[in-house]
mmCIF file of the N, C-alpha and C atoms, coordinates in Angstrom:
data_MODEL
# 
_entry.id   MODEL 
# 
loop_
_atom_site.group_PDB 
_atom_site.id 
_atom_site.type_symbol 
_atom_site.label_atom_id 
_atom_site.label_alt_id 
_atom_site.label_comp_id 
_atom_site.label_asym_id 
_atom_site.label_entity_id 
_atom_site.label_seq_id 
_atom_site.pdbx_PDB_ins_code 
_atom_site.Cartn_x 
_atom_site.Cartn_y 
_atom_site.Cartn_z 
_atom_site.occupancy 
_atom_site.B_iso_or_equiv 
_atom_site.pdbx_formal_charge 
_atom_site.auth_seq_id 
_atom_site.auth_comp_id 
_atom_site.auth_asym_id 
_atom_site.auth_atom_id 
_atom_site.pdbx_PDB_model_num 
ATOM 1   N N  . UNK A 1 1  ? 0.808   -1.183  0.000   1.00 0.00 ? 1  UNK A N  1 
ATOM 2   C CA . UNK A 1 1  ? 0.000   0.000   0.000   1.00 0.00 ? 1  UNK A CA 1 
ATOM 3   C C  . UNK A 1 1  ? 0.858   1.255   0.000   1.00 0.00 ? 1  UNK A C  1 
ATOM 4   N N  . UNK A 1 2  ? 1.831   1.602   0.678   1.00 0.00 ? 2  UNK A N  1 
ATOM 5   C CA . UNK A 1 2  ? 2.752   2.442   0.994   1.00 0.00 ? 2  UNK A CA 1 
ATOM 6   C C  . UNK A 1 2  ? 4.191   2.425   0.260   1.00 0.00 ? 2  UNK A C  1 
ATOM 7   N N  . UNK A 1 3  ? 4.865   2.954   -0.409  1.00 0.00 ? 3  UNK A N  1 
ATOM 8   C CA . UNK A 1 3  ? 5.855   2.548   -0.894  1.00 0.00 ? 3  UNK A CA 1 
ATOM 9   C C  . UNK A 1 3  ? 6.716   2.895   0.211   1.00 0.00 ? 3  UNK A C  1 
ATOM 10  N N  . UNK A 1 4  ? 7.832   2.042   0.748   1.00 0.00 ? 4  UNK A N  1 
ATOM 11  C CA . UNK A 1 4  ? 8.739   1.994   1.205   1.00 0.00 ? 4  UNK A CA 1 
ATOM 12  C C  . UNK A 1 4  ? 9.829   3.419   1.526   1.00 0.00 ? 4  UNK A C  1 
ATOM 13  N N  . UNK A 1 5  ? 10.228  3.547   0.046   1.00 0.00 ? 5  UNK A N  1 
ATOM 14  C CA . UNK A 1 5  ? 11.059  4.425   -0.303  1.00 0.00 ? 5  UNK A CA 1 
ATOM 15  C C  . UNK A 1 5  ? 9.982   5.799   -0.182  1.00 0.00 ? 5  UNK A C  1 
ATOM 16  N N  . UNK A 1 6  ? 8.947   6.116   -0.199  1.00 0.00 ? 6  UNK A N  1 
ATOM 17  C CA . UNK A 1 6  ? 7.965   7.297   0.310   1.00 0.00 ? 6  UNK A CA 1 
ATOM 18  C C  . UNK A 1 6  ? 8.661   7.630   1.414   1.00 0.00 ? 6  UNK A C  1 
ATOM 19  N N  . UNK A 1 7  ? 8.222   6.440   2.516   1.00 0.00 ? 7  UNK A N  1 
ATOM 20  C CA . UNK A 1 7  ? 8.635   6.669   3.869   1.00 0.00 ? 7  UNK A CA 1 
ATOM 21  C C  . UNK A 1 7  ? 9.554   6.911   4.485   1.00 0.00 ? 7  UNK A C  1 
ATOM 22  N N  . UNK A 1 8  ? 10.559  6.265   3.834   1.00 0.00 ? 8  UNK A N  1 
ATOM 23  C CA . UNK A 1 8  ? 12.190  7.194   3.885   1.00 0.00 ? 8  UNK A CA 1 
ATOM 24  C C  . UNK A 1 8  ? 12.754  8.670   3.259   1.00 0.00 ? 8  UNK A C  1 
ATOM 25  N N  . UNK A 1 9  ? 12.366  8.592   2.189   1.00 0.00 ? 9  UNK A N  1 
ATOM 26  C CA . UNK A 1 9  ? 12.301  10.240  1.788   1.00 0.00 ? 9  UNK A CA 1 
ATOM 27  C C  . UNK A 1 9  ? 11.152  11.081  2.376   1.00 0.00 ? 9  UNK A C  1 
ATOM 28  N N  . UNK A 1 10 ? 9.922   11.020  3.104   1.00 0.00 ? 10 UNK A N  1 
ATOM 29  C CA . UNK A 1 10 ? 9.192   11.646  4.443   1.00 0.00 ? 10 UNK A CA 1 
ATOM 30  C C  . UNK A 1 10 ? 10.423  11.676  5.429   1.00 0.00 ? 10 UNK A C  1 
ATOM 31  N N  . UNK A 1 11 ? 10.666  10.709  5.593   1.00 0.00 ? 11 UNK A N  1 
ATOM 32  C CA . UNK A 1 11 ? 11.702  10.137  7.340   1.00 0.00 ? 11 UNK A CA 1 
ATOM 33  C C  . UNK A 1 11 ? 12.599  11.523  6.825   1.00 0.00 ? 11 UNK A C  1 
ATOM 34  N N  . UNK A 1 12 ? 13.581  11.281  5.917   1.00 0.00 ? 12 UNK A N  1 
ATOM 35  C CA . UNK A 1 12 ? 15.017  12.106  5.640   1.00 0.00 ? 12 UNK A CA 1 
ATOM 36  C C  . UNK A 1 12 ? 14.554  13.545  5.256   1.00 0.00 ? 12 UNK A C  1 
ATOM 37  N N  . UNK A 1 13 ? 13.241  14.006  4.519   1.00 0.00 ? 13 UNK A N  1 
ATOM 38  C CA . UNK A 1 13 ? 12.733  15.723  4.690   1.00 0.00 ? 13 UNK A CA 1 
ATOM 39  C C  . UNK A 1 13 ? 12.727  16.071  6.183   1.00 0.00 ? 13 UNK A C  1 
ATOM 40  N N  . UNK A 1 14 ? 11.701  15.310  6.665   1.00 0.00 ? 14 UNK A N  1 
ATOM 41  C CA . UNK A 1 14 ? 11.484  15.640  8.214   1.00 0.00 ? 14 UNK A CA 1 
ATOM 42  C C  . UNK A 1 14 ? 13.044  15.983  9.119   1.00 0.00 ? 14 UNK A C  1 
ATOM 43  N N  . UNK A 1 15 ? 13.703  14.757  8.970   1.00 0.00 ? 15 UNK A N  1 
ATOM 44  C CA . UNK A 1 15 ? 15.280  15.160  9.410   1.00 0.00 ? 15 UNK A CA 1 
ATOM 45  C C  . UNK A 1 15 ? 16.010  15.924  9.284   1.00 0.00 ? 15 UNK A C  1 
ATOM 46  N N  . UNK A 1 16 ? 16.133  16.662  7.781   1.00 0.00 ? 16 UNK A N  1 
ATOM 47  C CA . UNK A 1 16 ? 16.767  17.328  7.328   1.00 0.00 ? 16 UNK A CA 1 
ATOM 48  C C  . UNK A 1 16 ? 16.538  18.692  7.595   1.00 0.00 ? 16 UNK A C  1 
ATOM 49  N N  . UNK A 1 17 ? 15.111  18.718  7.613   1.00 0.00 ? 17 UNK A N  1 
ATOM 50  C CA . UNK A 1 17 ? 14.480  20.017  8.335   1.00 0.00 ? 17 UNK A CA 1 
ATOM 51  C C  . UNK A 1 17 ? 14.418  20.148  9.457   1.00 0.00 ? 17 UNK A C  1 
ATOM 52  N N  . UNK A 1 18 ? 14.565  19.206  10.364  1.00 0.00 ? 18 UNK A N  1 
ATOM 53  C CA . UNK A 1 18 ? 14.075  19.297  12.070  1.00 0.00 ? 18 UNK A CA 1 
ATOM 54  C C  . UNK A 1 18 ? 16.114  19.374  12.587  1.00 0.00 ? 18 UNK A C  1 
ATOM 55  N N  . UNK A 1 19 ? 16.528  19.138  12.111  1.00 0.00 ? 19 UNK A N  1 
ATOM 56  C CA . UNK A 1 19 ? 18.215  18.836  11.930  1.00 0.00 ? 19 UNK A CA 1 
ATOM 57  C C  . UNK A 1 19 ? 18.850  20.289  12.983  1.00 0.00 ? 19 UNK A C  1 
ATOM 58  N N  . UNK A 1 20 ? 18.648  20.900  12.380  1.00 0.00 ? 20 UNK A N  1 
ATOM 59  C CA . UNK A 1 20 ? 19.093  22.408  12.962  1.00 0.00 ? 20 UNK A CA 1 
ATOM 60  C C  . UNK A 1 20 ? 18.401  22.682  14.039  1.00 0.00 ? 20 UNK A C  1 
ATOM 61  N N  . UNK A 1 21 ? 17.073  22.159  14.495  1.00 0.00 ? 21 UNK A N  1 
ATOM 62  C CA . UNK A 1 21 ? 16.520  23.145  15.584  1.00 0.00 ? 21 UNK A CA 1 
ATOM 63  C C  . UNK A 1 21 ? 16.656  22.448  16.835  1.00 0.00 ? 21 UNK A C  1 
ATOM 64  N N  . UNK A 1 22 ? 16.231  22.893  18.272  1.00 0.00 ? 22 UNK A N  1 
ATOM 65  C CA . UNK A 1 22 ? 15.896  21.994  18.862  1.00 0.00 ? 22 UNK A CA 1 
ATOM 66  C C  . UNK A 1 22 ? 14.833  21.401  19.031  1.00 0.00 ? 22 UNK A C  1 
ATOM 67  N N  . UNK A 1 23 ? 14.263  21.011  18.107  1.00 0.00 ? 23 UNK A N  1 
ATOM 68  C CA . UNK A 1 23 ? 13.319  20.000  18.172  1.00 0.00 ? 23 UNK A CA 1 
ATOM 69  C C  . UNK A 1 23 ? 13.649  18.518  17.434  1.00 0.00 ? 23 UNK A C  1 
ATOM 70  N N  . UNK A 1 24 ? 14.988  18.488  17.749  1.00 0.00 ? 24 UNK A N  1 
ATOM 71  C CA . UNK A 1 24 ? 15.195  16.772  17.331  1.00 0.00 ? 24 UNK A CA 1 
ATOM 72  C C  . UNK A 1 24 ? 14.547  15.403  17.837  1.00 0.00 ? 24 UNK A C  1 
ATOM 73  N N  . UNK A 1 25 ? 14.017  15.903  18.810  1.00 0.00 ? 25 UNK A N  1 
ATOM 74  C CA . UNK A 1 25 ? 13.425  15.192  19.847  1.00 0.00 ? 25 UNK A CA 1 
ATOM 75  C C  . UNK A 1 25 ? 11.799  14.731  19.329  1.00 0.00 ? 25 UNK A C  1 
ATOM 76  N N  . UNK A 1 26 ? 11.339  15.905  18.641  1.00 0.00 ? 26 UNK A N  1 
ATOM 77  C CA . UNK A 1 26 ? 10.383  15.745  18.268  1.00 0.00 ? 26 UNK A CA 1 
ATOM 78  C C  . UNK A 1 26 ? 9.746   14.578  16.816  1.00 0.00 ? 26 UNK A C  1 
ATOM 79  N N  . UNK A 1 27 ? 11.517  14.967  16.284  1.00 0.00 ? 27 UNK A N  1 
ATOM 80  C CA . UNK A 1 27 ? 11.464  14.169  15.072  1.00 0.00 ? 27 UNK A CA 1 
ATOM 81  C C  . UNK A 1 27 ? 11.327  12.780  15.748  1.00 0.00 ? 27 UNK A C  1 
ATOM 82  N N  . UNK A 1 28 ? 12.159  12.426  16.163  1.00 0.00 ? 28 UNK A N  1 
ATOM 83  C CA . UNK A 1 28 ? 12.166  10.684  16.878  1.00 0.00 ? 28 UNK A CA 1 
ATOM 84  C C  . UNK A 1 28 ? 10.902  10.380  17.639  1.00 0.00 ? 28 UNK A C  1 
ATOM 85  N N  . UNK A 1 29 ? 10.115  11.568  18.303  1.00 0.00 ? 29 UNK A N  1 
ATOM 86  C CA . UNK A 1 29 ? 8.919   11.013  18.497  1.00 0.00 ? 29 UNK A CA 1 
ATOM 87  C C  . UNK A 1 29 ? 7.996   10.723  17.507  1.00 0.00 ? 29 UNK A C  1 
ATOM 88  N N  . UNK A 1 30 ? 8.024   11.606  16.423  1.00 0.00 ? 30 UNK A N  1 
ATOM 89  C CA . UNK A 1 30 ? 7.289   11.594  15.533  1.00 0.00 ? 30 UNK A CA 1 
ATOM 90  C C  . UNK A 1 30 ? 7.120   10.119  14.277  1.00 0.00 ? 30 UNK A C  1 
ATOM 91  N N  . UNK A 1 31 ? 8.614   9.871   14.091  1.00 0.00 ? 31 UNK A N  1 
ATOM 92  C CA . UNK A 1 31 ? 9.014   8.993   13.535  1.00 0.00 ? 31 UNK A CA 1 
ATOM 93  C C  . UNK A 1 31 ? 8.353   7.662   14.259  1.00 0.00 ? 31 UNK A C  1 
ATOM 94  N N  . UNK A 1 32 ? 8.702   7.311   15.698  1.00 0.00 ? 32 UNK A N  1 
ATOM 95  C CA . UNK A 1 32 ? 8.087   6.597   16.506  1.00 0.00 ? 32 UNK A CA 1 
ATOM 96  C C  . UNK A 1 32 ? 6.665   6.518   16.313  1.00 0.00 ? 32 UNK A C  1 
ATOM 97  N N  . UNK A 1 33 ? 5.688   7.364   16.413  1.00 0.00 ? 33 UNK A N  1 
ATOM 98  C CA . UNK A 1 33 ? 4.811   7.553   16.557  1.00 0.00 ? 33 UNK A CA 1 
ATOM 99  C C  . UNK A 1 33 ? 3.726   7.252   15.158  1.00 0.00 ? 33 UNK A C  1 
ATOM 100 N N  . UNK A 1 34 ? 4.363   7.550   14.195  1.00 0.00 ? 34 UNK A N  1 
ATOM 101 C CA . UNK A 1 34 ? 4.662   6.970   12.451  1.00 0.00 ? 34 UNK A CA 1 
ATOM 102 C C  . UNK A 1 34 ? 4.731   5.269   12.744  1.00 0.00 ? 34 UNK A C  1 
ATOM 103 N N  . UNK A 1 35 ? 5.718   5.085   12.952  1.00 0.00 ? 35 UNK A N  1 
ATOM 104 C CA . UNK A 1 35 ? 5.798   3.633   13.002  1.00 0.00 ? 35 UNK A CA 1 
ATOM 105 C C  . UNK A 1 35 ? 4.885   2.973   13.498  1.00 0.00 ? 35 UNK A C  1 
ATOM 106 N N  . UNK A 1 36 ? 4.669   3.005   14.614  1.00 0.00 ? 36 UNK A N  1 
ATOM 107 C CA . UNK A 1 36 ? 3.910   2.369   15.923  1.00 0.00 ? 36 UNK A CA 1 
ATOM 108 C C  . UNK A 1 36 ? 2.131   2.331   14.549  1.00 0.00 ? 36 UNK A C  1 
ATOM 109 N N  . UNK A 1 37 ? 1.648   3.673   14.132  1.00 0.00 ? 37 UNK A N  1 
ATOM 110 C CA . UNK A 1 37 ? 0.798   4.055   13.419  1.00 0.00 ? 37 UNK A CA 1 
ATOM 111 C C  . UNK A 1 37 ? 0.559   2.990   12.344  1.00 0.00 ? 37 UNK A C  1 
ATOM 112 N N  . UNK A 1 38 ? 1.701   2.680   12.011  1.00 0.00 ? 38 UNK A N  1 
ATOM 113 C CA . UNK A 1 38 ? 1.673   1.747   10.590  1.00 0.00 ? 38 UNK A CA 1 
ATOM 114 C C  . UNK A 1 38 ? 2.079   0.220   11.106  1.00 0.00 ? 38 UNK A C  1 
ATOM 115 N N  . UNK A 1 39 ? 2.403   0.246   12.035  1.00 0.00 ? 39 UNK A N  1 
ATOM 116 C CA . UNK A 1 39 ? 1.988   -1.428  12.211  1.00 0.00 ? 39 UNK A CA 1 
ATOM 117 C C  . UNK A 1 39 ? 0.742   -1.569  12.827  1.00 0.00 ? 39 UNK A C  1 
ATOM 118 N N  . UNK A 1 40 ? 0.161   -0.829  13.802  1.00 0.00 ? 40 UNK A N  1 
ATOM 119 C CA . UNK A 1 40 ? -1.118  -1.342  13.665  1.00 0.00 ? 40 UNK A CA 1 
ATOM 120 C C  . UNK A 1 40 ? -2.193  -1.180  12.710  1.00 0.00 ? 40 UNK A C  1 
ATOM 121 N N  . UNK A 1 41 ? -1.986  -0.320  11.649  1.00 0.00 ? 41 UNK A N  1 
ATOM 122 C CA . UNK A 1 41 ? -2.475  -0.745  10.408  1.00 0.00 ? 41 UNK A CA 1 
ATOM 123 C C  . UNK A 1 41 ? -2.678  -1.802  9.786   1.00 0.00 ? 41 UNK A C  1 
ATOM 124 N N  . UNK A 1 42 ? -1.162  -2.867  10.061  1.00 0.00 ? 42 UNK A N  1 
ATOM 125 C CA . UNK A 1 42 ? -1.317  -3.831  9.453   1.00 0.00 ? 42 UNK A CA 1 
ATOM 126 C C  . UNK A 1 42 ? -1.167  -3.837  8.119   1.00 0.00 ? 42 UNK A C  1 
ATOM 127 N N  . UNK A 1 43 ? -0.253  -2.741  7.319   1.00 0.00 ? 43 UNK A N  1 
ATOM 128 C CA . UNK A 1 43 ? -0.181  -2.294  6.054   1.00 0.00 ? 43 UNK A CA 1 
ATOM 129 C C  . UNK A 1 43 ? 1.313   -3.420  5.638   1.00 0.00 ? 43 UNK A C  1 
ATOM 130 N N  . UNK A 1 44 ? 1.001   -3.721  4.191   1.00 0.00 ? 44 UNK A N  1 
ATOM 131 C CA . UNK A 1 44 ? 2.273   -4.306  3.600   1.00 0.00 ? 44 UNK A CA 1 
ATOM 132 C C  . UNK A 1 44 ? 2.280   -3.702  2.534   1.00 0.00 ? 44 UNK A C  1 
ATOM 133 N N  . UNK A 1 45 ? 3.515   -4.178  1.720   1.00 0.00 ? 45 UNK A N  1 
ATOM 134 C CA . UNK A 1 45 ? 3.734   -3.163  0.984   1.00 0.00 ? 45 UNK A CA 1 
ATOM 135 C C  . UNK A 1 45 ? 2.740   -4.575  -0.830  1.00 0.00 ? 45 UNK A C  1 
ATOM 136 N N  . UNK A 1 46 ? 2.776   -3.163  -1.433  1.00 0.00 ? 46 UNK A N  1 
ATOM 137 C CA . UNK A 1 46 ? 2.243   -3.398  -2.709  1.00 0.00 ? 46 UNK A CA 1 
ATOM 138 C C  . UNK A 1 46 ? 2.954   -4.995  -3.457  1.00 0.00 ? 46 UNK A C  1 
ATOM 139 N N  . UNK A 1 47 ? 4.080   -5.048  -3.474  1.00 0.00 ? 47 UNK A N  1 
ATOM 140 C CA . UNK A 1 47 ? 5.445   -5.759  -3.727  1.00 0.00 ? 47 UNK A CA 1 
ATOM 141 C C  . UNK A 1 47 ? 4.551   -7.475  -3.118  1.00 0.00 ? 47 UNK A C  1 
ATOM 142 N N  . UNK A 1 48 ? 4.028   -7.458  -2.056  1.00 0.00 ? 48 UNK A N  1 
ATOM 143 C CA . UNK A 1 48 ? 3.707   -8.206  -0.609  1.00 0.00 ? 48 UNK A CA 1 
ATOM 144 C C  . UNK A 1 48 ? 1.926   -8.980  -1.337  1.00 0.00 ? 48 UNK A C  1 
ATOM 145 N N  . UNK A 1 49 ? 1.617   -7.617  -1.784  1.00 0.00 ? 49 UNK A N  1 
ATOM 146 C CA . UNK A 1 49 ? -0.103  -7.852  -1.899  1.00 0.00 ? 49 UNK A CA 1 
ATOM 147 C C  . UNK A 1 49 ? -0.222  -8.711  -3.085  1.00 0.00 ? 49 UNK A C  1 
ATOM 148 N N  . UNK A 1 50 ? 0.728   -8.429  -4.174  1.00 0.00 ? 50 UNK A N  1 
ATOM 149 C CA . UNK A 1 50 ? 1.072   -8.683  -5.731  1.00 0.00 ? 50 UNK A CA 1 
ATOM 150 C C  . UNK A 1 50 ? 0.976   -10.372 -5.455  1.00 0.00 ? 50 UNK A C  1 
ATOM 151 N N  . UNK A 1 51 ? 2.041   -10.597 -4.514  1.00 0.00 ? 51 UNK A N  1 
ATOM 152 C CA . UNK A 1 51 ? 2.839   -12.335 -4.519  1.00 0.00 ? 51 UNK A CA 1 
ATOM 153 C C  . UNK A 1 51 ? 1.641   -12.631 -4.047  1.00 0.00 ? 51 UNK A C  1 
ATOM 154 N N  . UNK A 1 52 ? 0.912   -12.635 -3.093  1.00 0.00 ? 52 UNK A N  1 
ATOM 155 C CA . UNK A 1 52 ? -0.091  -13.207 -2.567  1.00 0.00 ? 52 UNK A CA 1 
ATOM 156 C C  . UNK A 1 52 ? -1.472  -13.247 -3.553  1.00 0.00 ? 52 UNK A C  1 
ATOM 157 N N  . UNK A 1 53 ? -1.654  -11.982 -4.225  1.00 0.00 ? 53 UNK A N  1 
ATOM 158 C CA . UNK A 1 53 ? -3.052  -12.111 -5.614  1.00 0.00 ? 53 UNK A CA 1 
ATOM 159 C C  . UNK A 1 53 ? -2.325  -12.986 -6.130  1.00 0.00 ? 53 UNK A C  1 
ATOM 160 N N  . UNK A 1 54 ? -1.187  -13.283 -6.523  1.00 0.00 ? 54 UNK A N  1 
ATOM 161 C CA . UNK A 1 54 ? -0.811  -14.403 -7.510  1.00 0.00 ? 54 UNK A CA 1 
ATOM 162 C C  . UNK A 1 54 ? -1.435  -15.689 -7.070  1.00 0.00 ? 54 UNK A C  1 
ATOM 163 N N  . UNK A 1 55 ? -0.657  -15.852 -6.052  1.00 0.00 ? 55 UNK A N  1 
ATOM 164 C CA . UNK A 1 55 ? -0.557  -17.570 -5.214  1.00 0.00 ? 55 UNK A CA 1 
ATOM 165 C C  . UNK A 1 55 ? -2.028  -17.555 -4.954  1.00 0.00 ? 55 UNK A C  1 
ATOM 166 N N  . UNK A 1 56 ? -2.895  -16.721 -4.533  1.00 0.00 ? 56 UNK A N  1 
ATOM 167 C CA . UNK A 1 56 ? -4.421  -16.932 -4.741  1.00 0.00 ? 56 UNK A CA 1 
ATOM 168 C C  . UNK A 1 56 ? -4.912  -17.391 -5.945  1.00 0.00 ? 56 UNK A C  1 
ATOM 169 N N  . UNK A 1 57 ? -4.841  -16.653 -7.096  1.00 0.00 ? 57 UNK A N  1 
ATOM 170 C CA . UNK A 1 57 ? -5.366  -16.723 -8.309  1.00 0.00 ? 57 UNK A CA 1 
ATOM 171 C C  . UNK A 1 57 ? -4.702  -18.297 -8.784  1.00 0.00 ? 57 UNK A C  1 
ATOM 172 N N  . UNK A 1 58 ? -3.393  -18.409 -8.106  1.00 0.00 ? 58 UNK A N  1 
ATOM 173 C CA . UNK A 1 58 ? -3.107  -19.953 -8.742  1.00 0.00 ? 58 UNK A CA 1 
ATOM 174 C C  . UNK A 1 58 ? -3.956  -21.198 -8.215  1.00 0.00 ? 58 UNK A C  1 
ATOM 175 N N  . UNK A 1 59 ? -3.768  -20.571 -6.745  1.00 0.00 ? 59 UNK A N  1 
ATOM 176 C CA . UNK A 1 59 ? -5.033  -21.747 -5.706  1.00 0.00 ? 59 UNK A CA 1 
ATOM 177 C C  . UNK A 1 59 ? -5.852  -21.906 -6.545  1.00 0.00 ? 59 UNK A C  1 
ATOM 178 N N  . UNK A 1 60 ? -6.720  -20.511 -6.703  1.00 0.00 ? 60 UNK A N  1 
ATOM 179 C CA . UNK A 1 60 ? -8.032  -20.911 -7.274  1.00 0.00 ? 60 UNK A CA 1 
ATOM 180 C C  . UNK A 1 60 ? -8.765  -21.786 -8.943  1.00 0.00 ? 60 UNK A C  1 
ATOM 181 N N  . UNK A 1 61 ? -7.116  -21.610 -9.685  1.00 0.00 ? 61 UNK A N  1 
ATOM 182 C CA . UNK A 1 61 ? -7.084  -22.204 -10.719 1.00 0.00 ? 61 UNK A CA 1 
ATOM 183 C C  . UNK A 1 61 ? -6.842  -23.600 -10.426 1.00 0.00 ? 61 UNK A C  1 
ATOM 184 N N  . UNK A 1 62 ? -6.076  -24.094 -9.669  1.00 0.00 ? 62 UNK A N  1 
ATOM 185 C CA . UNK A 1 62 ? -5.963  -25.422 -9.164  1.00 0.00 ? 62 UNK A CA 1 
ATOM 186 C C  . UNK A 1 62 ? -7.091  -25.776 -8.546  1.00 0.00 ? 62 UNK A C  1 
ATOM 187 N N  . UNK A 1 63 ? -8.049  -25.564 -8.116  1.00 0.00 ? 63 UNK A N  1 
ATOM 188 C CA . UNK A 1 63 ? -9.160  -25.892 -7.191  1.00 0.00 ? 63 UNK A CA 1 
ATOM 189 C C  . UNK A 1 63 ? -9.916  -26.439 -8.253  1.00 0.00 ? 63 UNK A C  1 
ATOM 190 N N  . UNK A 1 64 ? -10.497 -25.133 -9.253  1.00 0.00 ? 64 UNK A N  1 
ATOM 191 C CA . UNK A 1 64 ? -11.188 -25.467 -10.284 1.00 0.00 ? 64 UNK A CA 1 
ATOM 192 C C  . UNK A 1 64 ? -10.817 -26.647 -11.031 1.00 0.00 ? 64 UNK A C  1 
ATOM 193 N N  . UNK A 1 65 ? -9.563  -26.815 -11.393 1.00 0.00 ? 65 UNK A N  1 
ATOM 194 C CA . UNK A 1 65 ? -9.536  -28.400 -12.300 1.00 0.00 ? 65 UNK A CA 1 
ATOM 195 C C  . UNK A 1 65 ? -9.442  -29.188 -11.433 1.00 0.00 ? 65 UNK A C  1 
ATOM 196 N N  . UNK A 1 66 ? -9.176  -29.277 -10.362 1.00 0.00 ? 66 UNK A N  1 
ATOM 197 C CA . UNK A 1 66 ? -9.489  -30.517 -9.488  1.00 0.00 ? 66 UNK A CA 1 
ATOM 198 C C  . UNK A 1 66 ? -11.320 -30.446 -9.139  1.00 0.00 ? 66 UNK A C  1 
ATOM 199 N N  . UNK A 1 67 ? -12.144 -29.752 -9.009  1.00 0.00 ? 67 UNK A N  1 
ATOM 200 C CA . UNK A 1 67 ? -13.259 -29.790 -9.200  1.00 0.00 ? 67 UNK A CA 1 
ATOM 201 C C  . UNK A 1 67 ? -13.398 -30.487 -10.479 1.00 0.00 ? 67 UNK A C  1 
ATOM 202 N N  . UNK A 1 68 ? -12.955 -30.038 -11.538 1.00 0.00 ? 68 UNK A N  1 
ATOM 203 C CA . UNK A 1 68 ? -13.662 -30.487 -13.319 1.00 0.00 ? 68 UNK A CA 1 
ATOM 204 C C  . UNK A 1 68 ? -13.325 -31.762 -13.086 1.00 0.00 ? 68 UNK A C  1 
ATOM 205 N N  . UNK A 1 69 ? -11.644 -32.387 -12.821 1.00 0.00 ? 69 UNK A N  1 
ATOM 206 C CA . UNK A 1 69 ? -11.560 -33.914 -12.600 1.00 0.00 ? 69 UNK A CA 1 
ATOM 207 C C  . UNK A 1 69 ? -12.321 -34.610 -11.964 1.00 0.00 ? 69 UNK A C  1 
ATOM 208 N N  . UNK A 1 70 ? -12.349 -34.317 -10.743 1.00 0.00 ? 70 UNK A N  1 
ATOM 209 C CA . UNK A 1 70 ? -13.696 -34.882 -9.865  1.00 0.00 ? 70 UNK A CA 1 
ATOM 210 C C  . UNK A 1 70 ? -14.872 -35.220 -10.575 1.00 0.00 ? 70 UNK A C  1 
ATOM 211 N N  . UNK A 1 71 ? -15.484 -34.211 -11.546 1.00 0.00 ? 71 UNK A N  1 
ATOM 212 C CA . UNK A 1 71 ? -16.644 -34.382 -12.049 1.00 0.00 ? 71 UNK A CA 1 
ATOM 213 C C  . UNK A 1 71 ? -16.741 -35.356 -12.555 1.00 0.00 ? 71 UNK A C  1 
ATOM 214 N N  . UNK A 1 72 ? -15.082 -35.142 -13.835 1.00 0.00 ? 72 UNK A N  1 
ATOM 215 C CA . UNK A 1 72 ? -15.233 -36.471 -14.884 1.00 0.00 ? 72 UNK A CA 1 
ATOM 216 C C  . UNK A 1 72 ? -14.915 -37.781 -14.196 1.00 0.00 ? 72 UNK A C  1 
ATOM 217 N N  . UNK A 1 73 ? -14.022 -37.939 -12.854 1.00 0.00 ? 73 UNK A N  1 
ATOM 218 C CA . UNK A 1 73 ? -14.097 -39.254 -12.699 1.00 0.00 ? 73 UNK A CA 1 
ATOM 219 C C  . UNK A 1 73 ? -15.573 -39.949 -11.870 1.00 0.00 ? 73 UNK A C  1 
ATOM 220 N N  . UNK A 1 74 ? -16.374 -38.951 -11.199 1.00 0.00 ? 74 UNK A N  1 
ATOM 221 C CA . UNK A 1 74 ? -17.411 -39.156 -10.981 1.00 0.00 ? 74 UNK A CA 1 
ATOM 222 C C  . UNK A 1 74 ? -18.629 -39.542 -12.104 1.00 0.00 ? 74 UNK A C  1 
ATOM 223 N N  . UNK A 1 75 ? -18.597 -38.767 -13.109 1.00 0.00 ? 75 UNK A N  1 
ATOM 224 C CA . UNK A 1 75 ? -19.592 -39.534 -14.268 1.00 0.00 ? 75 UNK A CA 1 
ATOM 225 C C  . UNK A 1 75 ? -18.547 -40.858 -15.046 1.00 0.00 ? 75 UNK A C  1 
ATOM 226 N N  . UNK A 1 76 ? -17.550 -41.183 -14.914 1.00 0.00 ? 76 UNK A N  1 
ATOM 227 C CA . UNK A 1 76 ? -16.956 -42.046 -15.606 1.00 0.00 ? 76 UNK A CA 1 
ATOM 228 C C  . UNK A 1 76 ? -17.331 -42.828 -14.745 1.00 0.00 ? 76 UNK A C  1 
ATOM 229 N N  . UNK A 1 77 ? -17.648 -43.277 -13.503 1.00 0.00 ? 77 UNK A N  1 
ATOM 230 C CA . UNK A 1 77 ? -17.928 -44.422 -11.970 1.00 0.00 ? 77 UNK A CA 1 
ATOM 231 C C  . UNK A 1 77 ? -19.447 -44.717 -12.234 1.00 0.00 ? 77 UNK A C  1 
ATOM 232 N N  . UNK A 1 78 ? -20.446 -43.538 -12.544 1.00 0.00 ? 78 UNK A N  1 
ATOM 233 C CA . UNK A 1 78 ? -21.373 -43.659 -12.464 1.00 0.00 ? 78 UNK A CA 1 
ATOM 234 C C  . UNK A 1 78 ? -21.889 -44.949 -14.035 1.00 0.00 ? 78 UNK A C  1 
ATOM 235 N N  . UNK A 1 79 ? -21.059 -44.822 -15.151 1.00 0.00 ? 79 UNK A N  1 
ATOM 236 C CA . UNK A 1 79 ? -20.805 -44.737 -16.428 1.00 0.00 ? 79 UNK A CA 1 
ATOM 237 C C  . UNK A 1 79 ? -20.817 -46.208 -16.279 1.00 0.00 ? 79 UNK A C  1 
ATOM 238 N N  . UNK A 1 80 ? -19.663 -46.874 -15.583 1.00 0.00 ? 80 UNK A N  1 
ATOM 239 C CA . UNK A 1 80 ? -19.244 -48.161 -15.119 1.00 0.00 ? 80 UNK A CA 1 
ATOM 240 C C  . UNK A 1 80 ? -19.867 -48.918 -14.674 1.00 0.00 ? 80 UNK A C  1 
ATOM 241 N N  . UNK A 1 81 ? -20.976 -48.364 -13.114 1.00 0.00 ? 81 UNK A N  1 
ATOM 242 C CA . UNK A 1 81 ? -21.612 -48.890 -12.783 1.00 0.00 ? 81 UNK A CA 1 
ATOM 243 C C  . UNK A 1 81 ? -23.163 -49.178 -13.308 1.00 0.00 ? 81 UNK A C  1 
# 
């Protein structure tokens, strides 16, 4: 959902700007406070969501021909008997 590299070039503006003052303190809370934010989100990255629609979409293609086989060896039993 988030690109990675976003969050580091946010992280390194924020730094770069907070750098000089005294509010460095604020940055590391902030950063903290960022983090903490995005794991309980529960966010992964795009890269993460991709591999997993795959390996789904493959499940579900495998499911289906093992359903269609099923069928045919089920009317081929019925066929027999």
């Amino acid at each position: 959902m988030l690109d990675p590299k976003l969050l580091e070039n946010l992280s390194a503006q924020i730094s770069a700007a907070l750098a000089a003052t005294p509010i460095a303190d604020l940055e590391k809370n902030l950063r903290a406070m960022l983090t903490a934010s995005f794991v309980r989100l529960d966010l992964v990255t795009r890269e993460d969501f991709e591999v997993q629609k795959e390996l789904l979409a493959n499940a579900q293609s495998r499911l289906a021909s093992l359903e269609t086989r099923l069928t045919e060896l089920a009317a081929q039993r019925k066929s027999q008997a």
